[in-house]
Backbone as JSON, one array per atom type, in Angstrom:
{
  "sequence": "XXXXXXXXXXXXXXXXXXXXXXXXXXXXXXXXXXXXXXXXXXXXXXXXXXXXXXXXXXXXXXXXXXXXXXXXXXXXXXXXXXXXXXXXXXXXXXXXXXXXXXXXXXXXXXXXXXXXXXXXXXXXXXXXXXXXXXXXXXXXXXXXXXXXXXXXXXXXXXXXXXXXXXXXXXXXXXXXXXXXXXXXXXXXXXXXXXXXXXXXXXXXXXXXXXXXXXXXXXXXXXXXXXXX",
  "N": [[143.15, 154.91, 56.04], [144.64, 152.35, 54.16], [142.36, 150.22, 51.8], [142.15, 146.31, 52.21], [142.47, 143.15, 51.93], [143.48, 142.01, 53.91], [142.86, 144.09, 55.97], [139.73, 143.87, 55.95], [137.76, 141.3, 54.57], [140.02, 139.63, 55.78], [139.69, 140.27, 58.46], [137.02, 140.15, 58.9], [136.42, 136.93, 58.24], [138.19, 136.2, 60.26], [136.77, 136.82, 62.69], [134.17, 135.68, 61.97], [134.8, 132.87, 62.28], [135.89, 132.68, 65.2], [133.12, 133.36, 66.03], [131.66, 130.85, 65.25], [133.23, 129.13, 66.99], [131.7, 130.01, 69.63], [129.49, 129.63, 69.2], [129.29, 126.75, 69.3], [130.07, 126.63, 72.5], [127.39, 127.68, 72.52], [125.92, 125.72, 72.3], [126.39, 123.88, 73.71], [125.92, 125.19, 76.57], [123.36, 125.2, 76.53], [122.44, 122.95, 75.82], [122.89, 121.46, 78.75], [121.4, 122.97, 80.38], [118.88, 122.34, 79.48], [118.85, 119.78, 80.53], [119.89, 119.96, 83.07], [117.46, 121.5, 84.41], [115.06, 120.85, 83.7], [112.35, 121.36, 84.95], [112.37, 124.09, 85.25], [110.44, 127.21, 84.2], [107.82, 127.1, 81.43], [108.61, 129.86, 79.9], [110.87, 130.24, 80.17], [111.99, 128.32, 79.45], [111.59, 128.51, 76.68], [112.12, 130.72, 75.54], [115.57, 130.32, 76.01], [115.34, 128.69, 73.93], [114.56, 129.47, 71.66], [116.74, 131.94, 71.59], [118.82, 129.79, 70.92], [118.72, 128.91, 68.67], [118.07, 131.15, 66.52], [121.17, 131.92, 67.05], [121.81, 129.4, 65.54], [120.89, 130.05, 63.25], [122.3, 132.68, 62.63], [124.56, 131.56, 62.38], [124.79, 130.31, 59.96], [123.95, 132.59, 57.9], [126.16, 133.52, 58.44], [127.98, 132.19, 57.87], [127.54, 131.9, 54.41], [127.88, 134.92, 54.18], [130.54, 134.65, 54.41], [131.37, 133.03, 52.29], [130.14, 134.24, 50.26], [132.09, 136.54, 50.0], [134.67, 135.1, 50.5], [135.26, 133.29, 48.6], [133.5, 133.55, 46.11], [133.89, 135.71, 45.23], [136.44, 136.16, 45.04], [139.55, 137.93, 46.23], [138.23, 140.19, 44.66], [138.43, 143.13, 45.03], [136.67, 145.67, 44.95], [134.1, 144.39, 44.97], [134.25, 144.35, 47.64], [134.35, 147.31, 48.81], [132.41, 148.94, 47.0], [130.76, 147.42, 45.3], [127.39, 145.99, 45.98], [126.24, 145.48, 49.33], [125.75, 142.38, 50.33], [123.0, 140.28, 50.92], [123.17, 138.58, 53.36], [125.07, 139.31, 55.23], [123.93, 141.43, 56.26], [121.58, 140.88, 57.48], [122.56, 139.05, 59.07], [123.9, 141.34, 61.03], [121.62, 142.4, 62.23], [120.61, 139.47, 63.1], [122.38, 139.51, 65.29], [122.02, 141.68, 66.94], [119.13, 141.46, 67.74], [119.48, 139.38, 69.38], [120.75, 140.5, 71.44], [118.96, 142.13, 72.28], [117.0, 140.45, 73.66], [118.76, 138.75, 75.19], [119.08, 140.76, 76.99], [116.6, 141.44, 78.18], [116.11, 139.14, 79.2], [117.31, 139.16, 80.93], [116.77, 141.73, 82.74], [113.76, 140.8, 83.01], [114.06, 139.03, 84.75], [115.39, 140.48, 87.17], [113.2, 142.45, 87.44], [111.63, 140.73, 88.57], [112.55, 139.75, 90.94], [114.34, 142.47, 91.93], [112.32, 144.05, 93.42], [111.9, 142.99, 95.66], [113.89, 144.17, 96.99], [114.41, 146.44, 96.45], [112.47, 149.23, 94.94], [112.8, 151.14, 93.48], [114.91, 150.14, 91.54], [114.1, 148.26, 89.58], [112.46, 149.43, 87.77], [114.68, 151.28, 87.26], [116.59, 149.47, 85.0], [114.61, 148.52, 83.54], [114.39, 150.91, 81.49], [117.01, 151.17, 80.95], [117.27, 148.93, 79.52], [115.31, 149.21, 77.55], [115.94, 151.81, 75.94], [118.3, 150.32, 75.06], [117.7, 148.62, 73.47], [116.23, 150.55, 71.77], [118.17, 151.83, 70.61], [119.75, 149.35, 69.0], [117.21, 148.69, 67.18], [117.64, 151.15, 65.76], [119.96, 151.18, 64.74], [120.01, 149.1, 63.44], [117.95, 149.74, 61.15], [119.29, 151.97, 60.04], [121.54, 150.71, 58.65], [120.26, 148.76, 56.88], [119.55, 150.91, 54.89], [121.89, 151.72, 53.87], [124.21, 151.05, 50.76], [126.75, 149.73, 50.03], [129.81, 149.52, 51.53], [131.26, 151.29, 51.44], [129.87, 153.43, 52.27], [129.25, 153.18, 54.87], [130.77, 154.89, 56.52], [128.17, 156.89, 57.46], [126.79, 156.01, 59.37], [127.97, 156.0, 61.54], [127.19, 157.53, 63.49], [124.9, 155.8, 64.34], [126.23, 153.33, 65.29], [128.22, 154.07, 66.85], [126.45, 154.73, 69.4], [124.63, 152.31, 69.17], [126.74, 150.78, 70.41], [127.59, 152.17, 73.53], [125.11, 152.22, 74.51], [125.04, 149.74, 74.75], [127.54, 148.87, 76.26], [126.79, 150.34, 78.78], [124.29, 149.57, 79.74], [124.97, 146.82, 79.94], [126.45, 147.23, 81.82], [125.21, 147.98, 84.32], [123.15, 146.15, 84.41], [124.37, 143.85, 85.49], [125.53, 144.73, 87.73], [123.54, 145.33, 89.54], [122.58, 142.78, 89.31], [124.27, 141.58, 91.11], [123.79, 142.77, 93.16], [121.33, 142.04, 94.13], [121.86, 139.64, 94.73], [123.56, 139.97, 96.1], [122.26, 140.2, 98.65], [120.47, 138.3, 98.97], [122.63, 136.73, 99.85], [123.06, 137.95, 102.05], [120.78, 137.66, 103.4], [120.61, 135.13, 104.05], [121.02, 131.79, 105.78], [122.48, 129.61, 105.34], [124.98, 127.76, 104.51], [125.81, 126.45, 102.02], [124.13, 127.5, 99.99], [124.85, 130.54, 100.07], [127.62, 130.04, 99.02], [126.61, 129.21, 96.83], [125.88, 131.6, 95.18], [127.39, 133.73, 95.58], [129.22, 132.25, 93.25], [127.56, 132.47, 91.39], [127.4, 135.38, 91.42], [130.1, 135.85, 90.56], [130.11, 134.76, 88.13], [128.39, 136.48, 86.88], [129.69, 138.85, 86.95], [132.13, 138.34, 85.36], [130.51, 137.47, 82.74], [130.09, 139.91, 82.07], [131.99, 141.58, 82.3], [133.74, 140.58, 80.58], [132.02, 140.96, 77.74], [131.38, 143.38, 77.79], [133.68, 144.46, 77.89], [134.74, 144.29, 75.2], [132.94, 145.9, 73.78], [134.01, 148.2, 74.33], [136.63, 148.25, 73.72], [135.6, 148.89, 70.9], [135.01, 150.87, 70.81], [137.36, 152.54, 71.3], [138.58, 152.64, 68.78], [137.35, 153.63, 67.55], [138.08, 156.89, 67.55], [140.42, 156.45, 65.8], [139.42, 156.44, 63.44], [138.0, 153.74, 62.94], [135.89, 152.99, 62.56]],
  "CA": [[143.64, 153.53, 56.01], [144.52, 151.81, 52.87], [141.95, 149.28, 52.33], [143.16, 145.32, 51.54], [142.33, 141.88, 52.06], [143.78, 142.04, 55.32], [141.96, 144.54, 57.04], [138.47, 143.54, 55.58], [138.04, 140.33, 54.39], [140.83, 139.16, 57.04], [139.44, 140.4, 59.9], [135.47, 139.17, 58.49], [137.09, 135.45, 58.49], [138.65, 135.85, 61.89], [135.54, 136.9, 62.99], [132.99, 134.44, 62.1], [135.43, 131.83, 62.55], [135.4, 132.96, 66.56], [131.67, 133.44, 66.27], [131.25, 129.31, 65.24], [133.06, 128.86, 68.06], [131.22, 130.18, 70.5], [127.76, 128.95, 68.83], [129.43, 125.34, 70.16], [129.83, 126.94, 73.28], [126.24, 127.46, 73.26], [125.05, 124.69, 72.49], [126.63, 123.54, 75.17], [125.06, 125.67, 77.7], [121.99, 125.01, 75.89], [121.89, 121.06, 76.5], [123.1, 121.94, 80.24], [120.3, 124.03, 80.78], [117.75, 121.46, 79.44], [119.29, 118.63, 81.02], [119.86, 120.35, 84.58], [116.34, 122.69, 84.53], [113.91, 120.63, 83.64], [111.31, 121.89, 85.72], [112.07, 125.61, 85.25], [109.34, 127.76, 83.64], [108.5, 126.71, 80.02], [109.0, 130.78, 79.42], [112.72, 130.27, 80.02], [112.68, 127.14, 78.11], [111.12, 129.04, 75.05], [113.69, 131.56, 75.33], [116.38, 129.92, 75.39], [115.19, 127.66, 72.94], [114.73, 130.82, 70.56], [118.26, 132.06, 71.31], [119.93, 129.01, 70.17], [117.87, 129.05, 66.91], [118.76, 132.62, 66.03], [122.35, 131.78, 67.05], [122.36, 128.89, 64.31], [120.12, 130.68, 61.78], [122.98, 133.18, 61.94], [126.02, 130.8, 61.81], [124.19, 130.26, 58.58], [123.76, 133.07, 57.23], [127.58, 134.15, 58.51], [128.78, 130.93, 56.49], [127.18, 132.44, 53.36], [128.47, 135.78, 53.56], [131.9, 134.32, 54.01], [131.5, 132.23, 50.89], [130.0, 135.48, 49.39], [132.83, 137.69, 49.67], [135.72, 134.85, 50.08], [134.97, 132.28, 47.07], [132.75, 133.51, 44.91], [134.31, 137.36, 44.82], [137.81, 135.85, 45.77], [140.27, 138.62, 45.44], [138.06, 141.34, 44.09], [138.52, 144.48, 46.33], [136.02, 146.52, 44.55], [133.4, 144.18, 45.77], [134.23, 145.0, 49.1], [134.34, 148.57, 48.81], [132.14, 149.54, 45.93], [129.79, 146.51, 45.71], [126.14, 146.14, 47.22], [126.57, 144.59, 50.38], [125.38, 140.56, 50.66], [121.6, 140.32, 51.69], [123.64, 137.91, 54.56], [125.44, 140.27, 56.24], [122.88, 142.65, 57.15], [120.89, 140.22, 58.43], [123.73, 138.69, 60.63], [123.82, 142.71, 62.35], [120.14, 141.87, 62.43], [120.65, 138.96, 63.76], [123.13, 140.06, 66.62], [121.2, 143.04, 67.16], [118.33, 140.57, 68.42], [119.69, 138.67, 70.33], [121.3, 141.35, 72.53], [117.98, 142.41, 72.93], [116.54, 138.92, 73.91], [119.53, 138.85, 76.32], [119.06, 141.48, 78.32], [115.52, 141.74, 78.23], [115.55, 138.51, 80.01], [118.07, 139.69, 82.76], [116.07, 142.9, 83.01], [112.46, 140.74, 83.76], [114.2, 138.33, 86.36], [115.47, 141.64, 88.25], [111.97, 143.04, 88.04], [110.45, 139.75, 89.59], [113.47, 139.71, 92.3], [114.41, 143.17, 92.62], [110.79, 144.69, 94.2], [112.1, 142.58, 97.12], [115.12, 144.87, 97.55], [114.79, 148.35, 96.42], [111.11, 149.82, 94.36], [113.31, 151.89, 92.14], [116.01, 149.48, 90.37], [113.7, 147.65, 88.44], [112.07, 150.7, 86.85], [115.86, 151.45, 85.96], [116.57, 148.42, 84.54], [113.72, 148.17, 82.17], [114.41, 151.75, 80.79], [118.12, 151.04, 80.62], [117.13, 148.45, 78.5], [114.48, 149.62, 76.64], [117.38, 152.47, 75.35], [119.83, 149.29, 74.19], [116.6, 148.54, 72.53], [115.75, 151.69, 70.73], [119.35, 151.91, 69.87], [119.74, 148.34, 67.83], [116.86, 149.12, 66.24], [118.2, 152.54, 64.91], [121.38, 150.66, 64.01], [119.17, 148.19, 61.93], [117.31, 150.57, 59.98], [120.61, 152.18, 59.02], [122.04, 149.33, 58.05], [119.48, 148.18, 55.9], [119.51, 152.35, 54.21], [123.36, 151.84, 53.28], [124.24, 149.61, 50.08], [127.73, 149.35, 50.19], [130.93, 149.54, 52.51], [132.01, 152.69, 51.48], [128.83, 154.53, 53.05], [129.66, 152.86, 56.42], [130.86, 156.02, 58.02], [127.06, 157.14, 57.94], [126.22, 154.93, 59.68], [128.83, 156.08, 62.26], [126.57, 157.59, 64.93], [124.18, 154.8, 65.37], [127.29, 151.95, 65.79], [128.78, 154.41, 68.4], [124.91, 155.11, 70.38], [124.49, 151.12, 70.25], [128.1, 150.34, 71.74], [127.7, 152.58, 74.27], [124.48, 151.71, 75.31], [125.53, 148.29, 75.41], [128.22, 149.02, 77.56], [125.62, 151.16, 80.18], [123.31, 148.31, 79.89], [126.04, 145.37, 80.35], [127.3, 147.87, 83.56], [124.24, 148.86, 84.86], [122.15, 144.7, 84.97], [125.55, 143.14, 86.06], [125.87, 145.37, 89.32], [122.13, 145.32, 89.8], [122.2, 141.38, 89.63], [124.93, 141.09, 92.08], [123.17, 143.47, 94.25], [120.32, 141.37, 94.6], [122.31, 138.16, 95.41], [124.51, 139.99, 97.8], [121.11, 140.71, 99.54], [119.65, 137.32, 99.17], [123.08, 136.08, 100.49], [123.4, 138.62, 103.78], [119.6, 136.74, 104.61], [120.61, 133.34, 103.86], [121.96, 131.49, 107.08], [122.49, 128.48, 104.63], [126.66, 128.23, 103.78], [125.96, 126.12, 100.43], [123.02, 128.45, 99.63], [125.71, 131.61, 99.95], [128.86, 129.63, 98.58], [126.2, 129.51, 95.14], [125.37, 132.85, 95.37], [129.0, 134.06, 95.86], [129.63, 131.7, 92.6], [126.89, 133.43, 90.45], [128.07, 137.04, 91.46], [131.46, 135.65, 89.93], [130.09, 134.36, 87.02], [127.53, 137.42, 86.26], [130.66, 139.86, 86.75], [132.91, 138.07, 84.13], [130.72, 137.79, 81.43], [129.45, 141.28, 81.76], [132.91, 142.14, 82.01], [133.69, 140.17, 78.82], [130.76, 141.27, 76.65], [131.41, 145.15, 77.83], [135.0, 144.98, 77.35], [134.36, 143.95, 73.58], [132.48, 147.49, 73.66], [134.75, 149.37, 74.65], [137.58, 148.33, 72.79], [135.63, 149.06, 69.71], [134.85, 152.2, 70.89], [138.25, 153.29, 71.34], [139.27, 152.33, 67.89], [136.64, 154.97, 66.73], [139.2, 157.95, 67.18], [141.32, 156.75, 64.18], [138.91, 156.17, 61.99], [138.21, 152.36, 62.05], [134.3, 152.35, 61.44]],
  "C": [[143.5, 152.97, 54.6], [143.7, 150.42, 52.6], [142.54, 148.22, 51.42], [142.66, 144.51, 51.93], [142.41, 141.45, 53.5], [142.95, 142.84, 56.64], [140.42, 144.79, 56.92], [138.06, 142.77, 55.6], [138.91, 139.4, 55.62], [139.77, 138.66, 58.56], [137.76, 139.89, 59.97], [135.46, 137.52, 58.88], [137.05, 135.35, 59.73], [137.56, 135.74, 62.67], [134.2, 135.74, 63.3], [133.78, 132.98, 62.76], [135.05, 131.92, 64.57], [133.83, 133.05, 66.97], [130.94, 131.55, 66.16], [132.08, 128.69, 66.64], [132.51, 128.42, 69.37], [129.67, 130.12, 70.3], [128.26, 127.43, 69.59], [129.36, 125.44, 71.69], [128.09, 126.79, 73.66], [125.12, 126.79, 73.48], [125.12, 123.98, 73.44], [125.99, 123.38, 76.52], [123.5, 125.29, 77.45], [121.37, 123.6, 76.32], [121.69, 121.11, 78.19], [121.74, 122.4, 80.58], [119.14, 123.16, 80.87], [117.54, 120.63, 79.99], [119.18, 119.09, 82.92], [118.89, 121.35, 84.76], [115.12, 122.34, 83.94], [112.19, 120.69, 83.9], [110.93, 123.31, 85.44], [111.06, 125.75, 83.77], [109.11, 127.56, 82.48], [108.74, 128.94, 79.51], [110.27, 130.67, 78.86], [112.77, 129.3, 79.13], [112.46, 127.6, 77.08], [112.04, 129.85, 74.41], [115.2, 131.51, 75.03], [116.67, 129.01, 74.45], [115.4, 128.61, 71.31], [115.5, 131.89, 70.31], [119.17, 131.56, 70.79], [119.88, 128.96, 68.69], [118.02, 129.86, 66.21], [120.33, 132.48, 66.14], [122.6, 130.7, 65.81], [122.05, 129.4, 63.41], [121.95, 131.7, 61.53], [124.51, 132.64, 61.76], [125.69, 130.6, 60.36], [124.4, 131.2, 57.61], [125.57, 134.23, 57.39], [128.6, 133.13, 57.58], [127.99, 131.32, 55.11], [127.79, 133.64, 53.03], [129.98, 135.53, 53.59], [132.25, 133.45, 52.68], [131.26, 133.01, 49.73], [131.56, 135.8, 48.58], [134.69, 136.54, 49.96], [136.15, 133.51, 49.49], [134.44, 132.81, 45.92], [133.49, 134.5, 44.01], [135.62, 136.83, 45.28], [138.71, 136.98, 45.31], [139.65, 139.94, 45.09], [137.47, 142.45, 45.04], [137.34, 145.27, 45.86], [134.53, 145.5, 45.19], [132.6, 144.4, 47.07], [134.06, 146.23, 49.3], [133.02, 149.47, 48.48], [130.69, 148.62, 45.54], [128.46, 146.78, 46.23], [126.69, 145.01, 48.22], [126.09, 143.53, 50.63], [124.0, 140.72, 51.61], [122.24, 139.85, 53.53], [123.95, 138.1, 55.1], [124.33, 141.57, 56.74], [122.12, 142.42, 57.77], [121.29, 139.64, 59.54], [124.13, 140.04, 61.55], [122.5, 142.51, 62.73], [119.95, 141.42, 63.46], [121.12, 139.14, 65.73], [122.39, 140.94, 67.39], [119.9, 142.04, 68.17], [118.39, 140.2, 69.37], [120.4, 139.18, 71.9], [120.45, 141.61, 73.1], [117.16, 141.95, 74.07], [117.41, 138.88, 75.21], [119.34, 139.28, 77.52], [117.8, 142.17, 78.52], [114.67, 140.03, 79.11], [116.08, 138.8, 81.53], [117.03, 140.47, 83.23], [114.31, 142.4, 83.94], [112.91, 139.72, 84.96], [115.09, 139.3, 87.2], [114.37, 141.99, 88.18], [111.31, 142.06, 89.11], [111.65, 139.95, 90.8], [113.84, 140.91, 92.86], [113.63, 144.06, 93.13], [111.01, 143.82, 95.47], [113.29, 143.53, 97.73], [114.85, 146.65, 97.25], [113.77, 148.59, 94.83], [112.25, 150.3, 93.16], [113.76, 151.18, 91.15], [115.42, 149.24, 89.39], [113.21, 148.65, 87.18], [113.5, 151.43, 85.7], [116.46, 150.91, 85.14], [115.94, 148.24, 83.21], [114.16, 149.58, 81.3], [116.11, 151.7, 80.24], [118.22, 150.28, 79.2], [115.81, 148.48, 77.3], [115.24, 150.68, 75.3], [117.93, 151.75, 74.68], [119.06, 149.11, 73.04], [116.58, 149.25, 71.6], [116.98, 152.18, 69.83], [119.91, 150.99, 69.0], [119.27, 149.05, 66.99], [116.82, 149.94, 65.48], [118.97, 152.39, 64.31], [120.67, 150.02, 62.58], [118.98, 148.73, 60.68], [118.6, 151.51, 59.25], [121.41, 151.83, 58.32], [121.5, 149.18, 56.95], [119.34, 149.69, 54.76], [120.9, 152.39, 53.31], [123.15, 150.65, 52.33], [125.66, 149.4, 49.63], [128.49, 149.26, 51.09], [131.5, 150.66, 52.45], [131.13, 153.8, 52.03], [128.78, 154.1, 54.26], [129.77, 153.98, 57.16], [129.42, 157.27, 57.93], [126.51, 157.01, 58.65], [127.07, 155.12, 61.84], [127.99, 156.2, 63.71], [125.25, 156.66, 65.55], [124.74, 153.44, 65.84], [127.33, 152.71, 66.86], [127.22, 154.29, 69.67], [125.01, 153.2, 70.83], [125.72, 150.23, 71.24], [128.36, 151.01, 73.08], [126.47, 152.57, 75.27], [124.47, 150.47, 75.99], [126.06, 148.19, 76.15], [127.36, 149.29, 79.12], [124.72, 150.16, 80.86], [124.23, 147.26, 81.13], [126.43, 145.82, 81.89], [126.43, 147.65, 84.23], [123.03, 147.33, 85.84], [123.22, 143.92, 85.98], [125.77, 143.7, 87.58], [124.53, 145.14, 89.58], [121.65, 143.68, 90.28], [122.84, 141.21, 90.75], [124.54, 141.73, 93.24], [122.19, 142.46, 95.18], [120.35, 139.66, 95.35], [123.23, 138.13, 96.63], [123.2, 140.36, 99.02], [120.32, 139.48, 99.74], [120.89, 136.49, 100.04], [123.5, 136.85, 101.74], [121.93, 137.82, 104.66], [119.54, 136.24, 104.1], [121.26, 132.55, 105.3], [122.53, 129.62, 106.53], [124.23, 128.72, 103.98], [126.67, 127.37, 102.6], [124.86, 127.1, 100.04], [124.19, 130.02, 99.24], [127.09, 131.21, 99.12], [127.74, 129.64, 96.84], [126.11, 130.41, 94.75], [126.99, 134.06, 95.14], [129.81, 133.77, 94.16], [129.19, 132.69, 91.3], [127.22, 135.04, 90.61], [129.46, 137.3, 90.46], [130.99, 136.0, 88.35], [129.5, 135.53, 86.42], [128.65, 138.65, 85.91], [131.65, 139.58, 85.48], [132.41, 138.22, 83.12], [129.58, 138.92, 81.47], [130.44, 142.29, 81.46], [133.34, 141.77, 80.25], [133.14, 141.19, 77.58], [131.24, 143.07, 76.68], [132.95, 145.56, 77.07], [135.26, 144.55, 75.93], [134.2, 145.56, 72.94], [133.19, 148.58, 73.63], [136.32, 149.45, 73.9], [137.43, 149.19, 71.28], [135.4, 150.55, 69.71], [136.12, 153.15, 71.02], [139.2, 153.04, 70.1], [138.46, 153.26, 67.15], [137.13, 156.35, 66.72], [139.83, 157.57, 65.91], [140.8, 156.38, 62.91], [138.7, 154.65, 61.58], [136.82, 152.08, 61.94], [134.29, 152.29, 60.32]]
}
C-alpha cells in the first residue's frame, strides 16, 4: 500500500474524532449511573468513576497526538513513517488497553458473584477467559512501547492479532454467559416487570457485545492484505 495522508493521518482524525464522541456518550452513562444508583456499592462507584477518568485522560492525550502529527508536522509524511512515534499515542493504546481490561474484569466479578447460583464451572471460565484478554493487552503494551516508529509496526503484528482475538473470545464468551444467568433468573421470576427487565438487559448485553466484537473482527479481516 502506498502510504499518504489519507490512509494514515486521515483515518487517525476520523478516528479520534469518533472516539470524542463516544467519551460524551459516556459521560452520559456516567451521570445516569450516579444519578439512578445511588445506593449501589461504592466498589462500582469507584470503578466507574475510574473509567470515566481514563476515558478523559485519554481524549487528552488523543487531542495531542492529533495536534502532534496534524499541526505541528502538517504535511510531513516522513514523520509518519520514519519519525519516533509521539509519547501520546502509545499511551492512548495504553490507555485503551486498560480500560478493556477494567471492562471486562468487572463483567467477569459480577458473573462470579451471580453465576455460583447457576452452574460451579462458568465462573472459573470467565475469570481465565479474561485473565488471557489480560495477558494479551499487556503483551501488546510492552511491544508497543519496544517499537519507535510506524514503519516497525508489522512487528508488532502478532501481539495486535492475539489481543483482537482474544477480545473477540472474551466479548463472545461474558455476553452469552451474562444472558445465561438472566435467562435463569428470569425462568424463576414469577414477577412480569421483573422478566420484561431482564428480557431488556439480555438485549442490551447482546448488542454491545455484538458492537464491540464486531469492531474485532472487522480488523481482523483486514489483516490478510496487509493493513497492520
Amino acid at each position: 500500500m502506498i502510504t499518504s495522508l489519507n490512509n494514515t493521518l486521515g483515518i487517525f482524525s476520523i478516528g479520534a474524532t469518533l472516539a470524542n464522541i463516544l467519551f460524551g456518550i459516556t459521560c452520559l452513562q456516567s451521570t445516569l449511573y450516579y444519578k439512578n444508583y445511588p445506593n449501589d456499592e461504592w466498589f462500582y462507584k469507584a470503578s466507574v468513576g475510574l473509567i470515566w477518568l481514563l476515558d478523559a485522560f485519554d481524549v487528552a492525550v488523543t487531542t495531542h497526538a492529533s495536534y502532534f502529527y496534524a499541526v505541528k508536522n502538517f504535511g510531513d509524511i516522513l514523520i509518519l513513517t520514519q519519525g519516533a512515534i509521539v509519547w501520546s499515542f502509545k499511551l492512548h493504546i495504553l490507555i485503551c488497553v486498560l480500560v478493556r481490561i477494567l471492562v471486562q474484569a468487572l463483567y467477569a466479578l459480577r458473573l462470579w458473584k451471580v453465576g455460583q447460583n447457576f452452574h460451579q464451572g462458568m465462573p472459573w471460565l470467565i475469570v481465565v477467559i479474561t485473565a488471557s484478554n489480560a495477558a494479551c493487552g499487556i503483551y501488546l503494551i510492552k511491544e508497543v512501547y519496544l517499537i519507535s516508529s510506524f514503519s516497525e509496526t508489522s512487528t508488532i503484528r502478532s501481539a495486535l492479532i492475539s489481543m483482537f482475538v482474544s477480545s473477540v473470545v472474551a466479548e463472545f464468551v461474558v455476553s452469552i454467559a451474562m444472558c445465561y444467568c438472566l435467562d435463569r433468573g428470569k425462568t424463576t421470576s414469577v414477577f412480569p416487570n421483573t422478566i420484561a427487565t431482564l428480557i431488556t438487559l439480555m438485549r442490551m448485553i447482546l448488542m454491545s457485545g455484538f458492537i464491540t466484537s464486531f469492531y474485532s473482527i472487522i480488523i481482523l479481516m483486514r489483516d490478510p492484505f496487509g493493513q497492520y
